[in-house]
TORLO-564474 format. One record per residue (C-alpha): x, y, z; residue in one letter. Coordinates in steps of 0.001 Angstrom, whole numbers, plus 500000, padded with zeros to 6 digits. Example, Ala and Ser with C-alpha at 12.3 -4.5 7.8 and 13.67 -1.06 7.14 Angstrom:
<sites>
<px: 512300	py: 495500	pz: 507800	rest: A>
<px: 513670	py: 498940	pz: 507140	rest: S>
</sites>
This chain:
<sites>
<px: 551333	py: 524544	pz: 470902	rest: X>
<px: 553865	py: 521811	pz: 470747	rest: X>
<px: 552939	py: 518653	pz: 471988	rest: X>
<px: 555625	py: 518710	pz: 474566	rest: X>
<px: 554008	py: 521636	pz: 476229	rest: X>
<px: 550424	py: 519876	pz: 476028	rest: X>
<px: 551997	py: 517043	pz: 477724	rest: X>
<px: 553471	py: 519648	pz: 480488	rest: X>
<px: 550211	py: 522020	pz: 480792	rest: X>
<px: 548112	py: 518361	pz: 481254	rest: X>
<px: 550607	py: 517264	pz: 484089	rest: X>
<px: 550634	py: 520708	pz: 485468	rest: X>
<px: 546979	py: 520316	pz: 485733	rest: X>
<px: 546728	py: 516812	pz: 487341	rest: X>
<px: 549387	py: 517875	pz: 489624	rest: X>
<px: 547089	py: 520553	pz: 491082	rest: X>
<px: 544171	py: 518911	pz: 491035	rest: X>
<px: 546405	py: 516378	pz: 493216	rest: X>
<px: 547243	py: 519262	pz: 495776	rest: X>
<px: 543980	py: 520298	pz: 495596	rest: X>
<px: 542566	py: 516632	pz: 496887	rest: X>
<px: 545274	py: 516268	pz: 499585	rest: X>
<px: 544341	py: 519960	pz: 500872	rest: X>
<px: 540279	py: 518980	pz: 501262	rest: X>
<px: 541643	py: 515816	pz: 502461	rest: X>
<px: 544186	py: 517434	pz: 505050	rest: X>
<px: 541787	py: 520602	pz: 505374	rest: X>
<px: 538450	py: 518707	pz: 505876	rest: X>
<px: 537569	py: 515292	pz: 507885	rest: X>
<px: 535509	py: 512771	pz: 505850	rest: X>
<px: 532160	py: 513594	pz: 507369	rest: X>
<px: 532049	py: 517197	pz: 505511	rest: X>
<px: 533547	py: 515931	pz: 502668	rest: X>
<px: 530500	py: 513690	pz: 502268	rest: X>
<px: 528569	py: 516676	pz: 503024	rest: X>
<px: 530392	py: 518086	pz: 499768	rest: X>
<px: 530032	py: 515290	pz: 497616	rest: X>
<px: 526354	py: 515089	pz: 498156	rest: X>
<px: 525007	py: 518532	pz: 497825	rest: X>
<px: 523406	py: 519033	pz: 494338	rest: X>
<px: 525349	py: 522477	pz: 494236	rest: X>
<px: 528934	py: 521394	pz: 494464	rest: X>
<px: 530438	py: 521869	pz: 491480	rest: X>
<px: 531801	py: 519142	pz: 488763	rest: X>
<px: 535210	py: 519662	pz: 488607	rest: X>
<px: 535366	py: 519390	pz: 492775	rest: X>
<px: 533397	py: 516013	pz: 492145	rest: X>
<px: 535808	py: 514705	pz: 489851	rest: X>
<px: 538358	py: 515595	pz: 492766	rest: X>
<px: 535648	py: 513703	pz: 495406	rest: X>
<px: 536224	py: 510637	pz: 492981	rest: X>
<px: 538872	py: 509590	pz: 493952	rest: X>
<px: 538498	py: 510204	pz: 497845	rest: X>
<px: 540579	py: 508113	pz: 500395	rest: X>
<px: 537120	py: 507427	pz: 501706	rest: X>
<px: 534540	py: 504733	pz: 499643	rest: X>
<px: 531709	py: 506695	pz: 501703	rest: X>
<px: 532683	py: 509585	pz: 499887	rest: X>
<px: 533038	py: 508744	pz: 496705	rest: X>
<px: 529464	py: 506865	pz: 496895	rest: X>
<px: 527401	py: 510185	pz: 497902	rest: X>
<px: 529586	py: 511093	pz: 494331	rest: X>
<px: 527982	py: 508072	pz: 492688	rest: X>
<px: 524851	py: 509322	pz: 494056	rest: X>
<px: 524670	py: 513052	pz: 492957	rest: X>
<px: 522372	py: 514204	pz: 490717	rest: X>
<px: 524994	py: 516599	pz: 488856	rest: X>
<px: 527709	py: 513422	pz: 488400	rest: X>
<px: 528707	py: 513216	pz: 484530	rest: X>
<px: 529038	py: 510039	pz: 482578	rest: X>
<px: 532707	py: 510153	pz: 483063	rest: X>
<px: 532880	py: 509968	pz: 486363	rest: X>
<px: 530431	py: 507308	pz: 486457	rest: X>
<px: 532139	py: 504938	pz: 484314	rest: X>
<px: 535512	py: 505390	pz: 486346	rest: X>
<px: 533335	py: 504473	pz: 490056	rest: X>
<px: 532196	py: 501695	pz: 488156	rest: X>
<px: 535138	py: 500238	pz: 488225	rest: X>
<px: 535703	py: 501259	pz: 491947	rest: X>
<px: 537461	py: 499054	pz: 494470	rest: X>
<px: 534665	py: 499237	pz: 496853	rest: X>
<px: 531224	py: 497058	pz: 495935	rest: X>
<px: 528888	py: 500017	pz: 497864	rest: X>
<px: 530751	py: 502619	pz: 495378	rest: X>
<px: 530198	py: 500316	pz: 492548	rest: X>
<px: 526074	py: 499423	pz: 493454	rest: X>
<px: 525514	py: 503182	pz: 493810	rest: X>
<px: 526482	py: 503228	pz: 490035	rest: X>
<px: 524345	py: 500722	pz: 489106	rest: X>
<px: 521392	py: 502083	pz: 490776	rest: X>
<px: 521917	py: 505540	pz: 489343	rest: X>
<px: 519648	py: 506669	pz: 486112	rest: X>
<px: 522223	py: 508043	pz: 484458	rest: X>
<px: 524351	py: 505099	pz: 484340	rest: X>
<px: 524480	py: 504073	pz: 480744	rest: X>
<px: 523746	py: 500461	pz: 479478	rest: X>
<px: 527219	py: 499858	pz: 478650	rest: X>
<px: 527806	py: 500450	pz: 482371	rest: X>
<px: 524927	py: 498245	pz: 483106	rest: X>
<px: 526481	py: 495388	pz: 481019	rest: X>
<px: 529758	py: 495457	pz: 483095	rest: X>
<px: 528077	py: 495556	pz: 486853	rest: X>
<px: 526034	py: 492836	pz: 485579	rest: X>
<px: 529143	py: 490965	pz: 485777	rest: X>
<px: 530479	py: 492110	pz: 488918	rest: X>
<px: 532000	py: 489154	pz: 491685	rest: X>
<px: 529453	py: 491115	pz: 494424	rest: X>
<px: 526087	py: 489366	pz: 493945	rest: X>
<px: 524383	py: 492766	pz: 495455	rest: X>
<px: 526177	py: 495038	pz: 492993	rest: X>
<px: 524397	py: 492949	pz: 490514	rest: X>
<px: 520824	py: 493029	pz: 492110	rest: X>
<px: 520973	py: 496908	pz: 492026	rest: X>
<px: 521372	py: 496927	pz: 488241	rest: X>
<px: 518028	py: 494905	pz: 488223	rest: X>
<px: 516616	py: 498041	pz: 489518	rest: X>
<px: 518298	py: 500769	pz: 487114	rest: X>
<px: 515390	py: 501969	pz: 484562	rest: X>
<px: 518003	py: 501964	pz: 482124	rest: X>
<px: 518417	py: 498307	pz: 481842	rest: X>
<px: 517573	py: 496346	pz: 478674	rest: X>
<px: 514919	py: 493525	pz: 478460	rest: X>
<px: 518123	py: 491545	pz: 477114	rest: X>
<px: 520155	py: 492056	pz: 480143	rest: X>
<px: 517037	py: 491639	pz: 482550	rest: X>
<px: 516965	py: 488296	pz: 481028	rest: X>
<px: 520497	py: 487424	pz: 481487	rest: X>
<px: 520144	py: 488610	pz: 485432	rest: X>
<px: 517036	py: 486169	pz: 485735	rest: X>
<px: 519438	py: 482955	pz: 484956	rest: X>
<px: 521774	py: 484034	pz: 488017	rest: X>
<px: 522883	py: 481719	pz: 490613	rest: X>
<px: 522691	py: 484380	pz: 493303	rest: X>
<px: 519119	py: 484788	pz: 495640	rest: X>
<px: 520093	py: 488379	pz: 496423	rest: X>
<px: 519764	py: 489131	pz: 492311	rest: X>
<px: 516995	py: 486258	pz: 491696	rest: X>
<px: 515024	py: 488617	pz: 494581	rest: X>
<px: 515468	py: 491505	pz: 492798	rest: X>
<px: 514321	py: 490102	pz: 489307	rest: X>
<px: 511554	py: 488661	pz: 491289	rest: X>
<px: 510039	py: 491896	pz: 492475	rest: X>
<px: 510591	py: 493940	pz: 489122	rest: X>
<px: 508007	py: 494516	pz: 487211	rest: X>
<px: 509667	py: 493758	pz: 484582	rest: X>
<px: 509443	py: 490310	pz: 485189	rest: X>
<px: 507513	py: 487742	pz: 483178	rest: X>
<px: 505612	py: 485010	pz: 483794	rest: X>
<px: 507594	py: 483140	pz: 482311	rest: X>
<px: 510863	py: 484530	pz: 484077	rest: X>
<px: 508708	py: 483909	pz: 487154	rest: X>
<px: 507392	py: 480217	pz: 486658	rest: X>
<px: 511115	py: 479751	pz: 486365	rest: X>
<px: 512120	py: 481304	pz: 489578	rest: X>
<px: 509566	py: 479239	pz: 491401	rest: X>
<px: 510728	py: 475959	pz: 490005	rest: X>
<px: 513723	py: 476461	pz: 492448	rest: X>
<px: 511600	py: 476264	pz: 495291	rest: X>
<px: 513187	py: 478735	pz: 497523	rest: X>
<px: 511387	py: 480258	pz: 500172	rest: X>
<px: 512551	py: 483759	pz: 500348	rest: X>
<px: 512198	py: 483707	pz: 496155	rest: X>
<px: 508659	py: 482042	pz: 496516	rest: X>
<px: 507144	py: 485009	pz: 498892	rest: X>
<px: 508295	py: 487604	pz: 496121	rest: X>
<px: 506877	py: 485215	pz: 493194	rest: X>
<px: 503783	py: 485530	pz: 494978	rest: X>
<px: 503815	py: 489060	pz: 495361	rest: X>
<px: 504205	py: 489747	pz: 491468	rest: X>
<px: 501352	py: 491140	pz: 489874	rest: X>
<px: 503014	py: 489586	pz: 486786	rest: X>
<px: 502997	py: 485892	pz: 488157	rest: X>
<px: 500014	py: 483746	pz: 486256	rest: X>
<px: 497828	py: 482079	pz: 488014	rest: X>
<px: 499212	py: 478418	pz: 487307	rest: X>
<px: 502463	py: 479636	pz: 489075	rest: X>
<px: 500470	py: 481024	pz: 491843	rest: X>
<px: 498181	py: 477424	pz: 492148	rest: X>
<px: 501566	py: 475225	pz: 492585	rest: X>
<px: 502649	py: 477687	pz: 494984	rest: X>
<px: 499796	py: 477092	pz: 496739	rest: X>
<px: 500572	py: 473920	pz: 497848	rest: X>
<px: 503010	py: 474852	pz: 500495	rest: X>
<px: 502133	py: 475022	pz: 504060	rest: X>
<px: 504534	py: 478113	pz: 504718	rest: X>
<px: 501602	py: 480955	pz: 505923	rest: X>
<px: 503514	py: 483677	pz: 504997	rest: X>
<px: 503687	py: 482382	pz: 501393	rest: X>
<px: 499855	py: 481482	pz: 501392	rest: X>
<px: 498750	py: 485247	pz: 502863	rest: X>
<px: 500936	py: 486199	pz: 499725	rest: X>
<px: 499060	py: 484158	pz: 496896	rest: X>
<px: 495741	py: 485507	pz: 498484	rest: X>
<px: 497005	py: 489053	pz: 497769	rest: X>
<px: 497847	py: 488746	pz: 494403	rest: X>
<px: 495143	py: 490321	pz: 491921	rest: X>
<px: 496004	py: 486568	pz: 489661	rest: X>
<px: 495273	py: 483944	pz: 491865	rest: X>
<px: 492086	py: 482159	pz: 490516	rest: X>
<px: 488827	py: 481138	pz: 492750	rest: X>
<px: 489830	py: 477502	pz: 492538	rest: X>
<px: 493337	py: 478458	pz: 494299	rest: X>
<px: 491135	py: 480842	pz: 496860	rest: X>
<px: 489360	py: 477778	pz: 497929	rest: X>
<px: 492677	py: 475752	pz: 498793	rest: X>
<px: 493534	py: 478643	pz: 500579	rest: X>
<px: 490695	py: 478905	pz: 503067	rest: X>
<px: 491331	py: 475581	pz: 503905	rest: X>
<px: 494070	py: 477157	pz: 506603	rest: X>
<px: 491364	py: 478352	pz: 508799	rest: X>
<px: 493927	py: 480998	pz: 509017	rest: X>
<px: 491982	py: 484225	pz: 510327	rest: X>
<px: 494454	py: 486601	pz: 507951	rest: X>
<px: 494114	py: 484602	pz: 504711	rest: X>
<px: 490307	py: 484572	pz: 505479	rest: X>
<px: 490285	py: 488478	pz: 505690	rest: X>
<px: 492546	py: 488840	pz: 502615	rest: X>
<px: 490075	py: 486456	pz: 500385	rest: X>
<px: 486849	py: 488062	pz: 501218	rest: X>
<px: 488304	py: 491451	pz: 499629	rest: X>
<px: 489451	py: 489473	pz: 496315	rest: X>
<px: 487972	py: 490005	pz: 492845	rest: X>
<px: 487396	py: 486629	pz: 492559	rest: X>
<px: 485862	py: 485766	pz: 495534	rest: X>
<px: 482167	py: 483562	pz: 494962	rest: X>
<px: 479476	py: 483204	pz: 496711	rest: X>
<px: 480429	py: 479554	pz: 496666	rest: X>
<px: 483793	py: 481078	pz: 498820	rest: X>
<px: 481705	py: 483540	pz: 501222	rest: X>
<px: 479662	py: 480279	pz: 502149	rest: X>
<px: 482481	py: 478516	pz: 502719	rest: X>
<px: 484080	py: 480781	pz: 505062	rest: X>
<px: 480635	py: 481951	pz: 506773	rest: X>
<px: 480491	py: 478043	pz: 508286	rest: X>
<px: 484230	py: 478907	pz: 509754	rest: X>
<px: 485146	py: 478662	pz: 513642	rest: X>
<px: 487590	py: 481387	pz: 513439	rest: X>
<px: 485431	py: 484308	pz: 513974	rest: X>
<px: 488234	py: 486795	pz: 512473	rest: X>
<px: 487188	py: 485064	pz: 509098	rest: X>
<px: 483150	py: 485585	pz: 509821	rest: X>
<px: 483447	py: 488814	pz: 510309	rest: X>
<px: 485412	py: 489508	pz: 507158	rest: X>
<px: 482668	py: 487834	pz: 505124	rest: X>
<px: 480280	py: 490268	pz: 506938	rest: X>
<px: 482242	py: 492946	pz: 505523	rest: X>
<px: 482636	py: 492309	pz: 502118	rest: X>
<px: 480361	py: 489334	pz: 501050	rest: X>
<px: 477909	py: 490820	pz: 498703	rest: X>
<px: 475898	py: 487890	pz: 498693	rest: X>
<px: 472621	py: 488432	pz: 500634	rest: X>
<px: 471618	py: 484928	pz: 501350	rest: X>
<px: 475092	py: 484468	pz: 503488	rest: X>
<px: 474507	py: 488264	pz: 505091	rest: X>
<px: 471102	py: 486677	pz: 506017	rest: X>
<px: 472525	py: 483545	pz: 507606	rest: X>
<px: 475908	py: 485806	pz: 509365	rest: X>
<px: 472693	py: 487994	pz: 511053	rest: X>
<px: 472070	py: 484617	pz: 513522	rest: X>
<px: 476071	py: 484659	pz: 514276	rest: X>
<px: 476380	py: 484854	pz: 518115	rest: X>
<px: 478880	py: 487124	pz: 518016	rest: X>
<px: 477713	py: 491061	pz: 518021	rest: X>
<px: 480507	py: 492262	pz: 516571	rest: X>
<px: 479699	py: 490508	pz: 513546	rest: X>
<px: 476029	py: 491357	pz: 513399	rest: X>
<px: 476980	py: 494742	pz: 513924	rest: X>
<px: 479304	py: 494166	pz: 510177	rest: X>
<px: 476289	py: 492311	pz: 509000	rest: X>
<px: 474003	py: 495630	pz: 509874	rest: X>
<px: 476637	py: 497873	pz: 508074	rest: X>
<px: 476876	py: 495706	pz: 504774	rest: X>
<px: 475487	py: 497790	pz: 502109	rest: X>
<px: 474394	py: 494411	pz: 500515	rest: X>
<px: 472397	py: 493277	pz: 503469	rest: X>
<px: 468281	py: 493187	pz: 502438	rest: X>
<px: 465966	py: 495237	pz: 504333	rest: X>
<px: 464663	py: 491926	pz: 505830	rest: X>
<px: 467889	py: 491329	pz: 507578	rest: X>
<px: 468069	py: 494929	pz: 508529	rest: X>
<px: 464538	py: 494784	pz: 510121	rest: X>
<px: 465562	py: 491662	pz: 512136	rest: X>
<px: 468493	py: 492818	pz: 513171	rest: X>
<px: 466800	py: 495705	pz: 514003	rest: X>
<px: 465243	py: 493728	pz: 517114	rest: X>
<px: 468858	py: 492989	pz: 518351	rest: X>
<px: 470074	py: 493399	pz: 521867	rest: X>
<px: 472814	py: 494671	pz: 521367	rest: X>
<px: 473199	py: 499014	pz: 521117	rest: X>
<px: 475917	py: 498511	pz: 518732	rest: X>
<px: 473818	py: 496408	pz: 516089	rest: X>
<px: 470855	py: 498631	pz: 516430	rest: X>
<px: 472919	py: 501616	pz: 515875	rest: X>
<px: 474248	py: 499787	pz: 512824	rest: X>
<px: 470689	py: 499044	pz: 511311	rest: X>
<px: 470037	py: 503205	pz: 511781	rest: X>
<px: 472819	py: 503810	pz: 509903	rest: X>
<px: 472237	py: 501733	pz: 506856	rest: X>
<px: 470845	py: 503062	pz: 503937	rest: X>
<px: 468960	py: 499849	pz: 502737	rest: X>
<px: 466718	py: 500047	pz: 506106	rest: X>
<px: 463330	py: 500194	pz: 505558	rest: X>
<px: 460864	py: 502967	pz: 506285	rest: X>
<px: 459232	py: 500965	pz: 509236	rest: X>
<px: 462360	py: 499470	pz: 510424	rest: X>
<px: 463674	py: 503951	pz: 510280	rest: X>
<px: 460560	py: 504572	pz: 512065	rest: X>
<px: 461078	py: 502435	pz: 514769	rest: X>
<px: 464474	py: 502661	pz: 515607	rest: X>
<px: 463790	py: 506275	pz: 515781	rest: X>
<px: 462391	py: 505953	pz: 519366	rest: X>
<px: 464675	py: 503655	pz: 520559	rest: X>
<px: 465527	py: 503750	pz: 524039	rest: X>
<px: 468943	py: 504138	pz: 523353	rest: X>
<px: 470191	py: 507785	pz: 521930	rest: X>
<px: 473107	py: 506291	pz: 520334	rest: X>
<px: 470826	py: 504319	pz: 518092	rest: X>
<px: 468077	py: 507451	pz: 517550	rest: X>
<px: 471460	py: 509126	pz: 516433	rest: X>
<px: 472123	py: 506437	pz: 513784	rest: X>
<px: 468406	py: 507754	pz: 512423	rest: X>
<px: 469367	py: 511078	pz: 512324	rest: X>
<px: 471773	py: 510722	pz: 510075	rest: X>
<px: 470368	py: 508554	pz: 508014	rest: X>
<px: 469594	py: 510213	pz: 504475	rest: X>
<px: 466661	py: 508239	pz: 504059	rest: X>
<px: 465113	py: 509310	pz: 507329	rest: X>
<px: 461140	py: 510892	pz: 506849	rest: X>
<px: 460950	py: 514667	pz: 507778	rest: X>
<px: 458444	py: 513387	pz: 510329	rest: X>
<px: 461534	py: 511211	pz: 512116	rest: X>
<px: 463555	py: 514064	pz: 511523	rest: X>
<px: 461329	py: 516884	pz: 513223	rest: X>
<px: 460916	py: 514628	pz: 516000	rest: X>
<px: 464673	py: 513882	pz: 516790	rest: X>
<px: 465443	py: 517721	pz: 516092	rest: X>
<px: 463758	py: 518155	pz: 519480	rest: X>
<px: 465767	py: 515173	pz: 521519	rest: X>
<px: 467453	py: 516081	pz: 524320	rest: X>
<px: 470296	py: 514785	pz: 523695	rest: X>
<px: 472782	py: 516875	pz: 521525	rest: X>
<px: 474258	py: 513807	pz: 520082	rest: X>
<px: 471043	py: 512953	pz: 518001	rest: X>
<px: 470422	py: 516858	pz: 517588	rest: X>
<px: 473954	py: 517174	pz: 516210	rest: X>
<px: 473392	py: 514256	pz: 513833	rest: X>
<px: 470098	py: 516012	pz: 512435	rest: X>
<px: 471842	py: 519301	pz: 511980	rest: X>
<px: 474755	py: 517365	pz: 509979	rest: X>
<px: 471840	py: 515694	pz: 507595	rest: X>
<px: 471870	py: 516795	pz: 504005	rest: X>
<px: 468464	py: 515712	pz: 503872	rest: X>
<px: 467230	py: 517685	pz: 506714	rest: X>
<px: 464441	py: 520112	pz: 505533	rest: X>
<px: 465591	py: 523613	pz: 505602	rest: X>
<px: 463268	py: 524671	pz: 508350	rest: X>
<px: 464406	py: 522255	pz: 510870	rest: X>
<px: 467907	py: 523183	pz: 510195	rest: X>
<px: 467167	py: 526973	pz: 510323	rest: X>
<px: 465281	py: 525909	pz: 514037	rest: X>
<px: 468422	py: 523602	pz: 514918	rest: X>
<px: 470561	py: 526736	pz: 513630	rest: X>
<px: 469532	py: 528750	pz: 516857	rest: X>
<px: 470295	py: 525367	pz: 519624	rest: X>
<px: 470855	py: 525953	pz: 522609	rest: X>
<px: 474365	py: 524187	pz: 522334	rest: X>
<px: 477073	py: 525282	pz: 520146	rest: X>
<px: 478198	py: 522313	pz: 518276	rest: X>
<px: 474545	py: 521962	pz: 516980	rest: X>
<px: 473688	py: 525277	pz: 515707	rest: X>
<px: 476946	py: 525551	pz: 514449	rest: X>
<px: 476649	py: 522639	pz: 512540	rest: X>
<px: 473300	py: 523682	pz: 510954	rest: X>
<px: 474481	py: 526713	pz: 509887	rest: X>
<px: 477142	py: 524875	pz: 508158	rest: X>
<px: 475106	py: 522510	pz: 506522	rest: X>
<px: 472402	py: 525406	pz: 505634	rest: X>
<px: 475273	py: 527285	pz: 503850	rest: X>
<px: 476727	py: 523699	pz: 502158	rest: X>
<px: 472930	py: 523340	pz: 500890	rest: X>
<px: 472713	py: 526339	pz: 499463	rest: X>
<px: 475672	py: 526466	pz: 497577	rest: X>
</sites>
């Protein structure tokens, strides 16, 4: 074939594929041509026709499907509309040379979006982190791609917005996160006391808020001391006591959070798994139901401290007995035959229950408890 009639077959073709566009376009309004350019199913060739829609919203669902081919791609990279352009970028089968050339874009968010793509080079990355724009310094600053390095960087800027996601990184080292923990912005500080980096000696700056969230965030760190739960056990802000109660594993300070006048931190103090048996038996003499019950329910309780909380006058606490895997078959055979079916219930539901107690508790008078013996019967056995 002459090259004349390539050049005539190739014009021939564009020429219909023209038609073609202005029929959807004529034929269809933009809503279900979306529709079209979206679904996975739709074939290439109508994509390529989708390309070049009137409509950017179209052409970005193209940018976006899964079945879009490198061609196409590059030619939407060099769309006339930014959101066409940072669907590119974001897609994984944009190309690194694509990459290269939205890293240059005028739009500041076209170029945070090719932060994101998987495809992008430690190289590039690099070149990103030295922009001038926050939208793209954000982006760098919550990839974990980031160094420490890249990060201390970031922070020297001392931007707020970029600060928060510094502190966030799992990447940041903990010299970036002690600076940064000289700012008074909360926000920032609940962030440092989150990261998995920040070092005991920065923890300890950061109780010095008194803030009840930073407080709660600290007790749950790695690096939290017993120097730390001390520190926060003598607080006034009784959000921050009760976190200690929580998660201090320290059982000197569990001993000293058991005289807190608050119940509701007793109670946390009762439920510790790190709290001695001495507490436990002190606390054991507690006013309050809710401690009591707490004490019951603790594994670390004693056999005499078990013993007597098993005839408590309250059934909520005799309940806390019940299920308690340490409790004697004596304590159990006695609570099988409470009257209340709350502290029945809790005996039937005990792996530790003898078998002949459960096989009693199997025939109850109330549903929920034989049923609940039989289940456990037939858990045991298997």
């Amino acid at each position: 074939m002459c090259k004349t009639n390539q050049h005539e077959e190739l014009d021939a073709r564009k020429s219909k594929a023209q038609a073609f566009l202005e029929y959807l376009t004529q034929k269809y309004p933009w809503e279900t041509r979306k529709y079209i350019a979206k679904s996975e199913s739709t074939p290439v060739e109508v994509l390529e026709l989708l390309a070049k829609d009137e409509q950017s919203v179209v052409r970005r669902e193209v940018a976006k499907n899964k079945n879009v081919t490198s061609v196409l791609l590059f030619m939407l990279a060099h769309d006339l509309d930014s959101s066409v352009r940072a669907e590119v970028a974001l897609n994984e089968k944009a190309t690194l040379e694509m990459l290269k050339i939205l890293a240059r874009d005028v739009e500041d968010g076209v170029r945070a979006k090719v932060v994101s793509n998987p495809n992008i080079s430690m190289e590039l990355f690099e070149e990103l982190s030295k922009d001038t724009s926050q939208t793209v310094l954000a982006s760098v600053a919550e990839s974990k791609m980031a160094t420490a390095e890249i990060l201390s960087d970031i922070a020297k800027l001392n931007d707020e917005l970029l600060n928060e996601k510094v502190a966030e990184n799992p990447n940041t080292s903990p010299e970036t996160l002690d600076e940064l923990a000289r700012s008074e912005d909360l926000v920032l500080l609940v962030a440092i006391a989150g990261n998995k980096n920040t070092k005991t000696e920065t923890l300890s700056k950061l109780l010095n808020t008194d803030d009840e969230e930073i407080g709660y965030i600290v007790a749950r760190h790695d690096n939290c001391t017993a120097e730390l739960y001390a520190k926060m056990q003598k607080s006034i802000n009784e959000d921050v006591r009760y976190s200690v109660a929580g998660y201090c594993d320290n059982a000197e300070i569990l001993k000293m959070l058991a005289l807190d006048k608050c119940a509701a931190i007793r109670a946390k103090v009762a439920e510790n798994k790190n709290t001695s048996a001495e507490t436990l038996a002190n606390l054991s003499r507690d006013k309050t139901n809710q401690v009591r019950e707490a004490v019951a329910r603790n594994s670390n309780a004693s056999y005499g401290t078990l013993l007597k909380l098993a005839r408590d006058k309250i059934p909520v606490v005799r309940a806390g007995v019940a299920g308690n895997k340490n409790a004697s078959m004596k304590m159990l055979l006695r609570l099988a035959e409470d009257k209340y079916t709350s502290v029945r219930l809790e005996v039937a539901g005990n792996y530790s229950t003898p078998k002949f107690i459960l096989e009693k508790l199997s025939k109850d008078e109330m549903f929920i408890v034989s049923r609940e013996a039989r289940e456990t019967l037939k858990n045991i056995e298997n």
